[in-house]
C-alpha positions in Angstrom: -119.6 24.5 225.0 -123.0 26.8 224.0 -124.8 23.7 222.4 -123.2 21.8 225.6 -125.4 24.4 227.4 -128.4 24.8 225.1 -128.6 20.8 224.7 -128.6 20.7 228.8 -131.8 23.3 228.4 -133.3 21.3 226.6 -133.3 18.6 228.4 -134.5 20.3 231.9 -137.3 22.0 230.2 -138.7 18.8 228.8 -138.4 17.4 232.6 -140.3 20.7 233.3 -142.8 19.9 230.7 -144.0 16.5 232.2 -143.8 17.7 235.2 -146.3 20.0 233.9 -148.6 17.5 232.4 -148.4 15.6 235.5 -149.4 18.3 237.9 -151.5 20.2 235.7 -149.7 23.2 235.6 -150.1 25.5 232.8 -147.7 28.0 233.7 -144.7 25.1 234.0 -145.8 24.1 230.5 -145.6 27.3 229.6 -142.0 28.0 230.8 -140.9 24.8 230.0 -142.0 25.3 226.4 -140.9 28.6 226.4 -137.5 26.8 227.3 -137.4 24.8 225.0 -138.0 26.5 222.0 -135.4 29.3 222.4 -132.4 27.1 222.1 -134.2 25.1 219.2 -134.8 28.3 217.3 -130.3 29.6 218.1 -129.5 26.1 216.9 -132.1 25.3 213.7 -132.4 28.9 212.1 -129.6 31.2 211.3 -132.1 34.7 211.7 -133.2 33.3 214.6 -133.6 36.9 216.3 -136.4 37.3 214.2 -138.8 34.3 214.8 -138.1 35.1 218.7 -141.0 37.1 219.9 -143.0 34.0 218.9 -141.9 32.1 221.6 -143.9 33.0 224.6 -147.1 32.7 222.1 -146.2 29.5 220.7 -146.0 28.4 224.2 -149.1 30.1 225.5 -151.0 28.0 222.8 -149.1 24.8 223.7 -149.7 24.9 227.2 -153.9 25.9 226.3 -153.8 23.2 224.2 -152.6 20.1 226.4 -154.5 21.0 229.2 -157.6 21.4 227.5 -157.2 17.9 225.8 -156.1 16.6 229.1 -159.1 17.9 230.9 -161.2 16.6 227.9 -160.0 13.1 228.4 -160.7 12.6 231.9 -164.6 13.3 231.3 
């Protein structure tokens, strides 16, 4: 039922994430990243407790990232 849960997460959060792209949003990348890693990090590590207060930065930098390409390619 919990990787019923997290796989539904998932799922939504990468919805969020183009949404994100689409609209330009860098704080819906950023939650939809943030979304998306958590449940990656319960299911792929077994310490995963540890690696969790690098989720809202690995997000942060995601988000940065893709709109700054984004914005580059439209010049």
């Amino acid at each position: 039922m919990l990787n019923l849960f997290l796989g539904l997460i998932i799922f939504i959060s990468l919805i969020f994430l183009f949404l994100g792209l689409k609209r330009k949003s860098r704080l819906t990348i950023f939650f939809s990243v943030i979304a998306f890693i958590a449940p990656l990090l319960y299911l792929g590590f077994r310490h995963w407790i540890i690696l969790l207060p690098l989720v809202p930065s690995i997000s942060f930098v995601v988000s940065d990232l893709v709109i700054k390409k984004r914005n580059s390619a439209q010049k």
